[in-house]
Biopython code that builds the backbone (N, CA, C, O; Angstrom):
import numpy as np
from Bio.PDB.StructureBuilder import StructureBuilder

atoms = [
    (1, "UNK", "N", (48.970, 72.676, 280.047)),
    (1, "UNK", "CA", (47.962, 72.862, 279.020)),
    (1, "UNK", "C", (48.558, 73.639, 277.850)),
    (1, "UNK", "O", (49.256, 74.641, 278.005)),
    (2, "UNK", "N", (48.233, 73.104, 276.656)),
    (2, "UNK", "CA", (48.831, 73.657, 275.430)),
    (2, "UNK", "C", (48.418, 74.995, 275.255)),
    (2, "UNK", "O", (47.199, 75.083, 275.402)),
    (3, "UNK", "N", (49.072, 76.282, 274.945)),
    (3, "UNK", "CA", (48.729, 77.570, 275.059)),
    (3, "UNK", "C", (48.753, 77.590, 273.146)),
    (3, "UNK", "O", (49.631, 77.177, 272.388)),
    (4, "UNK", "N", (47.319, 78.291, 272.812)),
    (4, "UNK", "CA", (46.749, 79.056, 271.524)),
    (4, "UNK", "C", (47.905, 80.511, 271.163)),
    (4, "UNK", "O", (48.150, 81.589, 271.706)),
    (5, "UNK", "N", (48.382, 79.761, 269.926)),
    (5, "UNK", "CA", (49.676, 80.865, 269.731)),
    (5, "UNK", "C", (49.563, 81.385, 267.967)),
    (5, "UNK", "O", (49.721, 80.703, 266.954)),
    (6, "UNK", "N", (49.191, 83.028, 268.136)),
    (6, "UNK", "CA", (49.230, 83.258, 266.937)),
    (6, "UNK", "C", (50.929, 84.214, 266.697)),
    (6, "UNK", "O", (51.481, 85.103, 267.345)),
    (7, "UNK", "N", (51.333, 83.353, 265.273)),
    (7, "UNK", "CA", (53.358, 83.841, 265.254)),
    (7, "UNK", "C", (53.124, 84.692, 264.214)),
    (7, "UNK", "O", (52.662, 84.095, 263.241)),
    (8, "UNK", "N", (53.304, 86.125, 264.021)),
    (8, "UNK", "CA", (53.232, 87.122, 263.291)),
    (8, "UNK", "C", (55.028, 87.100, 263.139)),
    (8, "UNK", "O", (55.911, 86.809, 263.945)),
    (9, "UNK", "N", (55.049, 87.481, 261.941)),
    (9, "UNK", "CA", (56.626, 87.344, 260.961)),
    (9, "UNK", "C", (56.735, 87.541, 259.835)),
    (9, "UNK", "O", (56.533, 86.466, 259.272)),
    (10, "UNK", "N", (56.961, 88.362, 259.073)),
    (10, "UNK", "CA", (57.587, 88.675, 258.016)),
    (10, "UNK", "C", (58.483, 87.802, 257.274)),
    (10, "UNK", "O", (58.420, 87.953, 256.054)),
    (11, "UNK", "N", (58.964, 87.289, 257.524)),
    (11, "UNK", "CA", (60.026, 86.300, 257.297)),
    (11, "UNK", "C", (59.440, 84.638, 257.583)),
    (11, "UNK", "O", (59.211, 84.068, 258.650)),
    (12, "UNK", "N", (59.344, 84.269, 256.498)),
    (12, "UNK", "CA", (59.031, 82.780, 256.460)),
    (12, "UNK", "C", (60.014, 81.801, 256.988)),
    (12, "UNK", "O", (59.490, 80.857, 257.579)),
    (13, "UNK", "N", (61.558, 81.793, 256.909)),
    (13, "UNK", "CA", (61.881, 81.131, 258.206)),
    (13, "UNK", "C", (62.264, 81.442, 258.926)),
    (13, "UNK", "O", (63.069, 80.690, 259.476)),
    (14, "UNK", "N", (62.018, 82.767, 259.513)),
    (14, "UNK", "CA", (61.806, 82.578, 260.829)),
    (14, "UNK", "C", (60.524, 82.393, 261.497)),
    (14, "UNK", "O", (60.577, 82.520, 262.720)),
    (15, "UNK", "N", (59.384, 82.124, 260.992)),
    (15, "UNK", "CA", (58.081, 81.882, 261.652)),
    (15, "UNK", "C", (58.082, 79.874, 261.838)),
    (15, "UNK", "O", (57.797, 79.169, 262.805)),
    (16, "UNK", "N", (58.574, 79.496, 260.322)),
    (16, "UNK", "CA", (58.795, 78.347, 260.462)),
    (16, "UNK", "C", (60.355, 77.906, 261.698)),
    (16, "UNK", "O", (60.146, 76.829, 262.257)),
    (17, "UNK", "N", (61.136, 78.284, 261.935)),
    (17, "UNK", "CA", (61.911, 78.238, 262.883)),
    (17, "UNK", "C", (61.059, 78.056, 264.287)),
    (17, "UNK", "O", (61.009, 76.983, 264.888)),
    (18, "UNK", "N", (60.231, 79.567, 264.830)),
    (18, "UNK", "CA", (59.734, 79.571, 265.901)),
    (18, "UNK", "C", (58.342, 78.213, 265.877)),
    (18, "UNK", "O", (58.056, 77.505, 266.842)),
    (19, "UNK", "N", (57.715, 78.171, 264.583)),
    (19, "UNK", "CA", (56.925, 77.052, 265.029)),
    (19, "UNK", "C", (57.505, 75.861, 265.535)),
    (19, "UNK", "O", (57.137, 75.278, 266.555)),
    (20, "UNK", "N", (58.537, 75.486, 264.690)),
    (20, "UNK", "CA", (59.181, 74.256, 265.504)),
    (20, "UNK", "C", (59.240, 74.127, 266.941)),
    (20, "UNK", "O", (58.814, 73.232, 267.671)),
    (21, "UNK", "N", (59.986, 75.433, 267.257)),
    (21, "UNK", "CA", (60.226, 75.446, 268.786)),
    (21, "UNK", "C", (58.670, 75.592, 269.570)),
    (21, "UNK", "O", (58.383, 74.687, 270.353)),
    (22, "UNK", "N", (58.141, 76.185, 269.463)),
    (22, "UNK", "CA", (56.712, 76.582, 270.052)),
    (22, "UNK", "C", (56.196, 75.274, 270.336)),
    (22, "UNK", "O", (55.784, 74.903, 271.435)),
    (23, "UNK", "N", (56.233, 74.704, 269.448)),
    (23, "UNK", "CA", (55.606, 73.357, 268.792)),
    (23, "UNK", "C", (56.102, 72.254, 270.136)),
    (23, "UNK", "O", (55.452, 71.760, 271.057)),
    (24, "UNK", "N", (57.257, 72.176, 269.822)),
    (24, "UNK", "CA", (58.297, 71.338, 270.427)),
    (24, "UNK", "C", (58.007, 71.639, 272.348)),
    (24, "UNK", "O", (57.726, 71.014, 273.370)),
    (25, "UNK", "N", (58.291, 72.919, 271.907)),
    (25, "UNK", "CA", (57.660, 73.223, 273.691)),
    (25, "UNK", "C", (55.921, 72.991, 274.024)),
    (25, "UNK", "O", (55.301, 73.591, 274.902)),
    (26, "UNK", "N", (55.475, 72.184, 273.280)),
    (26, "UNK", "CA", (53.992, 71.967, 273.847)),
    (26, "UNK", "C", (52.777, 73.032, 273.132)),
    (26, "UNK", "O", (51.563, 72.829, 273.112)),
    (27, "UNK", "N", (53.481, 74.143, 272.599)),
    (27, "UNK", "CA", (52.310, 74.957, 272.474)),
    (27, "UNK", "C", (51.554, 74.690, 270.953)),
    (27, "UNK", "O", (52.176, 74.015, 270.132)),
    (28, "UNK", "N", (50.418, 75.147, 270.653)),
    (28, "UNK", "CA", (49.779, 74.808, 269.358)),
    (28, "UNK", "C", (49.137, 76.276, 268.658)),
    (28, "UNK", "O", (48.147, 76.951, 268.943)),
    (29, "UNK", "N", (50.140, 76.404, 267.672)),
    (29, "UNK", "CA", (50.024, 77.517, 266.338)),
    (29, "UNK", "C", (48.531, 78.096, 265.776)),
    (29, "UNK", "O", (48.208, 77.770, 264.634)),
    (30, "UNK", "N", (47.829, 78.758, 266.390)),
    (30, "UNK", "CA", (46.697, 78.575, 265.875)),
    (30, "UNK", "C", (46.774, 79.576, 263.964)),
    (30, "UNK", "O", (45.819, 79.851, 263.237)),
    (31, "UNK", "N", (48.259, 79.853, 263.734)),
    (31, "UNK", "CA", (47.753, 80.942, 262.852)),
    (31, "UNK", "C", (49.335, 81.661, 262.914)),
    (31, "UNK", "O", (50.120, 81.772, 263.856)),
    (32, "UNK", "N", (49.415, 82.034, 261.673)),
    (32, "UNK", "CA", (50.478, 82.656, 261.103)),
    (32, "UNK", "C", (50.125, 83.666, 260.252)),
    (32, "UNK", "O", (49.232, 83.560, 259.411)),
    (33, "UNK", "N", (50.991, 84.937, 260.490)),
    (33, "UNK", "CA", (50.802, 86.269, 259.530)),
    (33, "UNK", "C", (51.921, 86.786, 259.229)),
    (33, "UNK", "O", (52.677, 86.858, 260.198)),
    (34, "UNK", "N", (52.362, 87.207, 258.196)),
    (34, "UNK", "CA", (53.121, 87.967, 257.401)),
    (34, "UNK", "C", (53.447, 89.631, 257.874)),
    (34, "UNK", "O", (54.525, 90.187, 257.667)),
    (35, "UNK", "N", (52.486, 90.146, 258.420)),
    (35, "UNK", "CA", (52.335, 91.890, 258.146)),
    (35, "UNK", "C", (51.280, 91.755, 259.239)),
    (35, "UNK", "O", (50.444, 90.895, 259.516)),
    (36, "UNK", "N", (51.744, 93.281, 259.909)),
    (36, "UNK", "CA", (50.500, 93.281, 260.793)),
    (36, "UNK", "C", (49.169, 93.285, 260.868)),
    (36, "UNK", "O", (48.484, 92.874, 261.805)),
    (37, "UNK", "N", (48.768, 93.825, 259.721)),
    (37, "UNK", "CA", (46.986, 93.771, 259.436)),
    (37, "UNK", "C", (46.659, 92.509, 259.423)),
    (37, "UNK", "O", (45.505, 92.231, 259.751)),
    (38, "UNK", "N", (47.615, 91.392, 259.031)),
    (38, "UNK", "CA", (46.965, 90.091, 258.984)),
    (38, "UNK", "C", (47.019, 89.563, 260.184)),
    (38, "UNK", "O", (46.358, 88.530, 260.298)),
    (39, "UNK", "N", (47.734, 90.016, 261.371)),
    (39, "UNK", "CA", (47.763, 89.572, 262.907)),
    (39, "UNK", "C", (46.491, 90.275, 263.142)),
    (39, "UNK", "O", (45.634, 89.443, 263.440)),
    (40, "UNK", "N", (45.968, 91.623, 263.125)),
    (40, "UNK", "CA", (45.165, 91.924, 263.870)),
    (40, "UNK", "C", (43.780, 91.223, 263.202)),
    (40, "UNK", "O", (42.810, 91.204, 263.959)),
    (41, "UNK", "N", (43.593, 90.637, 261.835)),
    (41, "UNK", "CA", (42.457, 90.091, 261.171)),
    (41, "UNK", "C", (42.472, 88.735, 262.108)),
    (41, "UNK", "O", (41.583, 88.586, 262.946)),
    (42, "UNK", "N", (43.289, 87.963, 261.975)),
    (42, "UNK", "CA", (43.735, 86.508, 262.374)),
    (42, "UNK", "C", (43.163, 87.190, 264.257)),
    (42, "UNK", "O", (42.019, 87.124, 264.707)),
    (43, "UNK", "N", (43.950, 87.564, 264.711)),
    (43, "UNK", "CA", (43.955, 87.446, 266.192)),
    (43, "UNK", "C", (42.253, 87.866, 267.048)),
    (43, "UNK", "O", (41.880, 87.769, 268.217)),
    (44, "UNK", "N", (41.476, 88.411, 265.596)),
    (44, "UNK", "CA", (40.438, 88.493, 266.131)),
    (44, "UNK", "C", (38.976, 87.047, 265.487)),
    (44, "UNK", "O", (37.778, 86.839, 265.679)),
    (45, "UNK", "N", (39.843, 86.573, 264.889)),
    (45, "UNK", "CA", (39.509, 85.151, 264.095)),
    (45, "UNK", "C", (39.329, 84.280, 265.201)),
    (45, "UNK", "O", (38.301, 83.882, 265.748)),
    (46, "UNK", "N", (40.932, 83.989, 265.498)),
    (46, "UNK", "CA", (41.339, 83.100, 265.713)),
    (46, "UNK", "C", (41.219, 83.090, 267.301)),
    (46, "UNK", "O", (41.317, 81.991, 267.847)),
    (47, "UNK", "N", (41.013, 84.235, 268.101)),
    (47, "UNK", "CA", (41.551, 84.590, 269.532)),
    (47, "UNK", "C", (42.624, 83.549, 270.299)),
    (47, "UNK", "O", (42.663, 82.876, 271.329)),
    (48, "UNK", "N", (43.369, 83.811, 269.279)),
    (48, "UNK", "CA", (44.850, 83.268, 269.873)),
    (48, "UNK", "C", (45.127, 83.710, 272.006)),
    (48, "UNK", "O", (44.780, 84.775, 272.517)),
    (49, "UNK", "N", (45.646, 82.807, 272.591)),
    (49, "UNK", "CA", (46.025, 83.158, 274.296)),
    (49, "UNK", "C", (47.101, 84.276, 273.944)),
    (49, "UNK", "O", (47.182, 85.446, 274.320)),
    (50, "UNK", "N", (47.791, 83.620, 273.211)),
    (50, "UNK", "CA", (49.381, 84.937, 273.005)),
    (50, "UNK", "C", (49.782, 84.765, 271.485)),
    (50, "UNK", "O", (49.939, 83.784, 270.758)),
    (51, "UNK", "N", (49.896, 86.345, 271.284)),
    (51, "UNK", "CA", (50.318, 86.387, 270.132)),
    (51, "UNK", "C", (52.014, 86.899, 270.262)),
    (51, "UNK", "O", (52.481, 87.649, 271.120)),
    (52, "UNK", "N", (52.717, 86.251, 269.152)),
    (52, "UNK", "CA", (53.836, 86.446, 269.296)),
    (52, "UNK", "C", (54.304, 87.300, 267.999)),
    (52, "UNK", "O", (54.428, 86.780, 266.891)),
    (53, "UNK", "N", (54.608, 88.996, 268.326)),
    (53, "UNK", "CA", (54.971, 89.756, 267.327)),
    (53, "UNK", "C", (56.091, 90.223, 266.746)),
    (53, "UNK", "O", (57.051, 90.222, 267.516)),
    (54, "UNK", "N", (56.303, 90.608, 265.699)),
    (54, "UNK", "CA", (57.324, 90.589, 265.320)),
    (54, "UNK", "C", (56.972, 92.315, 264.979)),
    (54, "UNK", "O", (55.963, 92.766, 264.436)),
    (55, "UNK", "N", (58.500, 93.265, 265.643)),
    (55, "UNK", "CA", (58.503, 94.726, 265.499)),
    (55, "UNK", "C", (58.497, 95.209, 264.222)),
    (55, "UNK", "O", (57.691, 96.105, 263.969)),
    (56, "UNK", "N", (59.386, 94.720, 263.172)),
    (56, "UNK", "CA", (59.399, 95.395, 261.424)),
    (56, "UNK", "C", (58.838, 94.214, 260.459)),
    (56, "UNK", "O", (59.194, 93.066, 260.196)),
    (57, "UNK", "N", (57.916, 94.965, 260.116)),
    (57, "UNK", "CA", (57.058, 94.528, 258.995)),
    (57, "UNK", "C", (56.268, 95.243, 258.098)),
    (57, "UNK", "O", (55.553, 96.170, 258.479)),
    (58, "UNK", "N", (56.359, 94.793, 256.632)),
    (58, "UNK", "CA", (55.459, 95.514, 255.760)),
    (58, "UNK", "C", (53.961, 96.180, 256.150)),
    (58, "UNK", "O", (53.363, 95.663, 257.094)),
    (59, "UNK", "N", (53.618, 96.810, 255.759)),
    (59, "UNK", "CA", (52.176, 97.344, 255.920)),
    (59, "UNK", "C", (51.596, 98.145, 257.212)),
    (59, "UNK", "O", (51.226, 99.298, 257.430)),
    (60, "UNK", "N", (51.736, 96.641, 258.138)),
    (60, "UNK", "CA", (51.547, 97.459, 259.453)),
    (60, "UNK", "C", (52.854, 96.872, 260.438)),
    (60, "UNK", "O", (53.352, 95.747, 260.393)),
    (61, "UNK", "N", (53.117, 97.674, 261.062)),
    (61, "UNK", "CA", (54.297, 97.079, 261.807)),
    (61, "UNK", "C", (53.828, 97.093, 263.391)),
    (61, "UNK", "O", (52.933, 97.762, 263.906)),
    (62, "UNK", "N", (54.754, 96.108, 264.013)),
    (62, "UNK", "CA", (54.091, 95.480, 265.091)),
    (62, "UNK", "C", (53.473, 96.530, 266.288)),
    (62, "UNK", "O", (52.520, 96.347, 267.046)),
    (63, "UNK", "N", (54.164, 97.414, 266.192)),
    (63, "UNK", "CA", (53.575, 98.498, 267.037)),
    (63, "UNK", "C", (52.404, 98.730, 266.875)),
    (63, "UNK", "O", (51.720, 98.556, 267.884)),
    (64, "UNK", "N", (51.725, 99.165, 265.710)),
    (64, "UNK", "CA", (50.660, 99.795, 265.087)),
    (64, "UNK", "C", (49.353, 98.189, 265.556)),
    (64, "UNK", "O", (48.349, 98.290, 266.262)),
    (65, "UNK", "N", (49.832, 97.002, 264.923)),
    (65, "UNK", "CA", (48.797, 96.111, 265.074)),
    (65, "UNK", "C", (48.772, 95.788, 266.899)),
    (65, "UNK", "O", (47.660, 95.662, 267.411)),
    (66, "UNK", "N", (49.913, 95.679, 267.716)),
    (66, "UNK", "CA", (49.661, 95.440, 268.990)),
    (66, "UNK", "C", (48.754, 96.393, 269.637)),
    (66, "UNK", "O", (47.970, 96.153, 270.555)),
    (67, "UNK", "N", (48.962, 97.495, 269.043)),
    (67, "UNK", "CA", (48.066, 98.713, 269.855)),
    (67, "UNK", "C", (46.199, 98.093, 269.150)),
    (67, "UNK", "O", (45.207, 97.989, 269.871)),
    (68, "UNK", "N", (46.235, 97.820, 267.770)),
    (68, "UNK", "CA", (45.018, 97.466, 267.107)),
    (68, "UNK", "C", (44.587, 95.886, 267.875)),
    (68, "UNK", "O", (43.380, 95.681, 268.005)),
    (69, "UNK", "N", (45.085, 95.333, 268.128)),
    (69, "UNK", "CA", (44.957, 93.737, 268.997)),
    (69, "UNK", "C", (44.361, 94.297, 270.274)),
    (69, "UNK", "O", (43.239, 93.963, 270.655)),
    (70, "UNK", "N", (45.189, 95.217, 270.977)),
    (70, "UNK", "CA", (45.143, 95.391, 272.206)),
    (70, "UNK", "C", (43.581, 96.280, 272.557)),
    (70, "UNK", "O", (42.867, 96.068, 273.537)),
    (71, "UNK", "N", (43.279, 97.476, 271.266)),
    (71, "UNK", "CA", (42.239, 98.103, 271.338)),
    (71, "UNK", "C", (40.970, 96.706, 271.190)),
    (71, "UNK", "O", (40.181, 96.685, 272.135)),
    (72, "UNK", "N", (40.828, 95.973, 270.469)),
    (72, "UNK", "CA", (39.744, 95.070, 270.243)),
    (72, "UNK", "C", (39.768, 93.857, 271.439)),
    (72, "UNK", "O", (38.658, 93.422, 271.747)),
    (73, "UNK", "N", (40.674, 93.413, 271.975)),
    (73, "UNK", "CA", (41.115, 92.814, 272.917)),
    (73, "UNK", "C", (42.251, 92.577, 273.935)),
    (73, "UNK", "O", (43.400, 92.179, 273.741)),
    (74, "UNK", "N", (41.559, 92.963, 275.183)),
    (74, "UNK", "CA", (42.490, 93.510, 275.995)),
    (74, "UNK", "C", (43.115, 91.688, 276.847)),
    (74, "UNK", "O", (43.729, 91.980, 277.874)),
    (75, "UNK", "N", (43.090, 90.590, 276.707)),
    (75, "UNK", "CA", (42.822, 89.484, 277.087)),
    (75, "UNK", "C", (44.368, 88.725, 276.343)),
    (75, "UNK", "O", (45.079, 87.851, 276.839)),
    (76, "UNK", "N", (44.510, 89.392, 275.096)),
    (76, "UNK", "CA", (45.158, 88.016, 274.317)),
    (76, "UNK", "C", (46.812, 88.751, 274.823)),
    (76, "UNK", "O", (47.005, 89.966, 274.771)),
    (77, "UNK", "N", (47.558, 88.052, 275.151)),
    (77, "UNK", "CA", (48.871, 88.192, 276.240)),
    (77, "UNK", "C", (49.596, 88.640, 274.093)),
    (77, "UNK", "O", (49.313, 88.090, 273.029)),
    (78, "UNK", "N", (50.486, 89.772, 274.408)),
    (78, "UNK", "CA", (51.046, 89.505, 273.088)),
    (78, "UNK", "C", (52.584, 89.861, 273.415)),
    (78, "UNK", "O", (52.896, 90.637, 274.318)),
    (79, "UNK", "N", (53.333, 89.330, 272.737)),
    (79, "UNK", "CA", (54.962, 88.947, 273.433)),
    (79, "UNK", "C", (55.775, 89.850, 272.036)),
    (79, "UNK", "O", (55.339, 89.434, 270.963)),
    (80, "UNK", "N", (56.633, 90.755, 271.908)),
    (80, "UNK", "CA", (57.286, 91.585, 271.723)),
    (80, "UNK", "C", (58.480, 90.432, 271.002)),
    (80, "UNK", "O", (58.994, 89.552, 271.691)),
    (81, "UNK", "N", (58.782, 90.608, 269.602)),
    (81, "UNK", "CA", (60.188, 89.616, 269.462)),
    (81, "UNK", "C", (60.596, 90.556, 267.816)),
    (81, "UNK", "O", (59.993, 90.846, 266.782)),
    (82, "UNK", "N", (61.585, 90.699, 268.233)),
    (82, "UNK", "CA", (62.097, 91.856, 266.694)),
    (82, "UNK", "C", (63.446, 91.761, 266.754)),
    (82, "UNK", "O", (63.760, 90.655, 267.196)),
    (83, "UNK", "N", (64.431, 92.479, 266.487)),
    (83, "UNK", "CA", (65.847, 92.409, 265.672)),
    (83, "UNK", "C", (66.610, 92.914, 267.168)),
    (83, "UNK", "O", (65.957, 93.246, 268.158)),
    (84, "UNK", "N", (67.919, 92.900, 267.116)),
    (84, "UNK", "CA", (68.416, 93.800, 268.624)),
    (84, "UNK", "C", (68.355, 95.365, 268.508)),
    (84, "UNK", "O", (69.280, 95.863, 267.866)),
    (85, "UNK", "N", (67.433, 96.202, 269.016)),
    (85, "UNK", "CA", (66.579, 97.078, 268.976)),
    (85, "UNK", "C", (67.203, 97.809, 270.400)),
    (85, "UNK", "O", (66.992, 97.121, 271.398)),
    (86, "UNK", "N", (67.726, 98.723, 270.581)),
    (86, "UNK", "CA", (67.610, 98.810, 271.967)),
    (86, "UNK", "C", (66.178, 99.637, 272.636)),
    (86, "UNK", "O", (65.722, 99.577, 273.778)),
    (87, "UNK", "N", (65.744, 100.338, 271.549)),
    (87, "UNK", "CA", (64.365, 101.243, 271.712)),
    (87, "UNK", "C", (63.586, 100.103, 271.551)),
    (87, "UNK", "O", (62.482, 100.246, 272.076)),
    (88, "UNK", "N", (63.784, 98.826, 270.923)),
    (88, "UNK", "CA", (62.296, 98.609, 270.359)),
    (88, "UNK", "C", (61.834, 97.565, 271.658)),
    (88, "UNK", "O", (60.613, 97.417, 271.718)),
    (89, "UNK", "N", (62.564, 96.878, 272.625)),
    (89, "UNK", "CA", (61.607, 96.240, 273.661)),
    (89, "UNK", "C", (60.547, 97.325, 274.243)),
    (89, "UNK", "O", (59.403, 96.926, 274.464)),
    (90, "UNK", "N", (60.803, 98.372, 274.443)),
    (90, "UNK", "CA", (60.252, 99.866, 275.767)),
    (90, "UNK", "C", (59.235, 100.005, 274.838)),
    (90, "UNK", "O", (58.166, 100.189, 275.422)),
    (91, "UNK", "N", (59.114, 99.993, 273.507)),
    (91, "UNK", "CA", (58.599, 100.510, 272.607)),
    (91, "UNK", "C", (57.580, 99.737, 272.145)),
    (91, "UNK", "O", (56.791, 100.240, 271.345)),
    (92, "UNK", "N", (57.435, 98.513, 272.526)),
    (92, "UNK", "CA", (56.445, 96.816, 272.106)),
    (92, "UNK", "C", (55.928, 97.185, 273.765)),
    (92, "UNK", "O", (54.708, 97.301, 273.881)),
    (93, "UNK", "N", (56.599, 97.340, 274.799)),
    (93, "UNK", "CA", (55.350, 96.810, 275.997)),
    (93, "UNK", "C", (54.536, 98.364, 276.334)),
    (93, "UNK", "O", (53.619, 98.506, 277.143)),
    (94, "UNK", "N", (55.205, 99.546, 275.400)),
    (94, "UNK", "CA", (54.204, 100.890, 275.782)),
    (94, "UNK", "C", (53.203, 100.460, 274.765)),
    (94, "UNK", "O", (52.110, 100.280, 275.300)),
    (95, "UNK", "N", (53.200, 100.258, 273.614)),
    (95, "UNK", "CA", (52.169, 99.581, 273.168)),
    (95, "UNK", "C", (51.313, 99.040, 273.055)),
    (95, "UNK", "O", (50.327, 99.120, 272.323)),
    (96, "UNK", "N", (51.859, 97.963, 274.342)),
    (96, "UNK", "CA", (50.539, 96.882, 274.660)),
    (96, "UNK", "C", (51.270, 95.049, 275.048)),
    (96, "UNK", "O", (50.579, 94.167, 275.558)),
    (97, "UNK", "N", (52.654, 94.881, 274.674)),
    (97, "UNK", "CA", (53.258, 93.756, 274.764)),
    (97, "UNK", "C", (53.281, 93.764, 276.121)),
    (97, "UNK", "O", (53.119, 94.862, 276.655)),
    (98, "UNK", "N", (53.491, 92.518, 277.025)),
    (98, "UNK", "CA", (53.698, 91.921, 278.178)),
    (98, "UNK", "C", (55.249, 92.401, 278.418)),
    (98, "UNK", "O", (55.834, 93.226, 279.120)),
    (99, "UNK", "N", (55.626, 91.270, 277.289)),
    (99, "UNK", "CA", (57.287, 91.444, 277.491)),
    (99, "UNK", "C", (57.784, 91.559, 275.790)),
    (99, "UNK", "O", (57.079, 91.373, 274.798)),
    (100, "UNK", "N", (59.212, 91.924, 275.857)),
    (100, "UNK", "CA", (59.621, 92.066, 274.040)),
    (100, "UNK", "C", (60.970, 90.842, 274.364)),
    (100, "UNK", "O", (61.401, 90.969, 275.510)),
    (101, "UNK", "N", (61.543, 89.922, 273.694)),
    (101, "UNK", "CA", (62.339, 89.766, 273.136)),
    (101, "UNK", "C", (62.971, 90.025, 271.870)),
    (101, "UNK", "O", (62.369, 90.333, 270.841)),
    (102, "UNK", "N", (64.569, 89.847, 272.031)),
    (102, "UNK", "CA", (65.385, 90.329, 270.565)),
    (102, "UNK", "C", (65.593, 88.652, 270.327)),
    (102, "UNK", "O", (65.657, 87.649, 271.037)),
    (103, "UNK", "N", (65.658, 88.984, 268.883)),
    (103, "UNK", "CA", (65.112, 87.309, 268.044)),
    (103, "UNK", "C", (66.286, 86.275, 268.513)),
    (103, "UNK", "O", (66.017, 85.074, 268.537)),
    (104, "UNK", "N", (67.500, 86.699, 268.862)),
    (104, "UNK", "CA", (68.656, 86.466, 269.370)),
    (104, "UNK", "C", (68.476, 85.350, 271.055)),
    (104, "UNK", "O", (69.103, 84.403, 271.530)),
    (105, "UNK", "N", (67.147, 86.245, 271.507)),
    (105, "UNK", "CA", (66.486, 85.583, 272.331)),
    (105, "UNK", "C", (65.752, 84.371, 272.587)),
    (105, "UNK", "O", (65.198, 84.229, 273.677)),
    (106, "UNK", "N", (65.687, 83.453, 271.669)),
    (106, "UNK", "CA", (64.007, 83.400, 270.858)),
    (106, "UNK", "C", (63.565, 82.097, 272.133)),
    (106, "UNK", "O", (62.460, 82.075, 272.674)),
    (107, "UNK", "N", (64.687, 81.085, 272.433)),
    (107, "UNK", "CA", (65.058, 80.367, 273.862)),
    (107, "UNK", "C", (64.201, 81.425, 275.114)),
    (107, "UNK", "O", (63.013, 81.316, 275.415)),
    (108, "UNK", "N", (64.717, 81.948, 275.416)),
    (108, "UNK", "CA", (64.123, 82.655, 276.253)),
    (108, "UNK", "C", (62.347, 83.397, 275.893)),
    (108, "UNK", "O", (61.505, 83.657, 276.753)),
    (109, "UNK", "N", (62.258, 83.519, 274.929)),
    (109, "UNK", "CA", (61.034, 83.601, 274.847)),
    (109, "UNK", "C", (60.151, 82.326, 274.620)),
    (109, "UNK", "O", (58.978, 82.293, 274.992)),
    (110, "UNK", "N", (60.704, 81.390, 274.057)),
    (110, "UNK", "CA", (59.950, 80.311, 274.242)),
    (110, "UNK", "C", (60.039, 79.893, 275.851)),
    (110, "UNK", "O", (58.905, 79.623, 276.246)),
    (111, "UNK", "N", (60.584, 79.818, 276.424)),
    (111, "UNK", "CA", (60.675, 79.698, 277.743)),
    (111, "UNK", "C", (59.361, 80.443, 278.674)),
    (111, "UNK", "O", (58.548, 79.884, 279.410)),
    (112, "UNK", "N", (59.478, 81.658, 278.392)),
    (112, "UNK", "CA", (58.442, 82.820, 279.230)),
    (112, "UNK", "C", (57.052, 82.314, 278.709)),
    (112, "UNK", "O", (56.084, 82.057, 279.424)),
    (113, "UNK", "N", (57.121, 82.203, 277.212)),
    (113, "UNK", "CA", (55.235, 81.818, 277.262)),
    (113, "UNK", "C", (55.062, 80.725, 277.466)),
    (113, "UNK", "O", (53.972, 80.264, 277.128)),
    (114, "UNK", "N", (56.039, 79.860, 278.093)),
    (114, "UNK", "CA", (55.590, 78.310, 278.151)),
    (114, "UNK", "C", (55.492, 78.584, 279.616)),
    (114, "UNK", "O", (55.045, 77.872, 280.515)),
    (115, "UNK", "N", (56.012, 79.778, 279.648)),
    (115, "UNK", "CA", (55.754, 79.817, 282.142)),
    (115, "UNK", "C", (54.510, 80.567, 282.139)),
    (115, "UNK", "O", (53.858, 80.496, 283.180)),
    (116, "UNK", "N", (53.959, 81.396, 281.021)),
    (116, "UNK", "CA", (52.350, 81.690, 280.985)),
    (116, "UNK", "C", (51.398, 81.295, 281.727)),
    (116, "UNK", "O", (51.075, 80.150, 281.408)),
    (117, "UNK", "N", (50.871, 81.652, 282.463)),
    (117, "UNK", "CA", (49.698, 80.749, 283.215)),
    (117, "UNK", "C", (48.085, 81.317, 282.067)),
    (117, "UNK", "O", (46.967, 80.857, 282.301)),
]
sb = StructureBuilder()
sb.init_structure("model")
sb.init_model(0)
sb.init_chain("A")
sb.init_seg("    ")
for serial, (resi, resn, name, xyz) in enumerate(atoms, 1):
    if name == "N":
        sb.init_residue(resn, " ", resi, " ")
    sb.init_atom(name, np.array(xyz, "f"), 0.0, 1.0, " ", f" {name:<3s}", serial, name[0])
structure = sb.get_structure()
């Protein structure tokens, strides 16, 4: 079953990158954001299954909106994906992430939310 995926990113290709793949692996995009305030507006829009975040970003950064996602809804699975960080995976699942990948990863994270139940 196709899993509801909102891709938070700063970076326009890399959101367009991960849609491809997301895409490609079966899943369907409900929603794309720039900055974190627009994940936590969107993710309560949209109630995306998993949101896929990105750690540095303008305005609000992924920490700040996963904890704001996570306070309004404790349900939507949100997946940790930022730069090679060695603090920043520990630092996305005290927050509220499931799991974090480094973008280096991004295979492997498409992999894990496609094993999502």
């Amino acid at each position: 079953m196709s899993k509801r995926v909102l891709l938070v990113d700063d970076s326009e290709p890399v959101r367009m990158m991960m849609r491809i793949r997301l895409e490609d692996a079966g899943m369907t995009i409900v929603g794309e954001a720039e900055n974190g305030r627009e994940a936590v507006e969107q993710a309560a829009l949209l109630a995306p299954e998993v949101v896929i975040m990105d750690l540095q970003m303008p305005i609000m950064d992924g920490l700040e909106a996963t904890r704001a996602i996570r306070e309004n809804n404790d349900t939507i699975t949100i997946v940790g994906y930022t730069s090679s960080h060695e603090e920043a995976p520990a630092a996305m699942t005290t927050a509220g992430a499931l799991r974090s990948f480094t973008k280096s990863d991004y295979e492997q994270l498409v992999e894990f939310v496609s094993s999502l139940t």
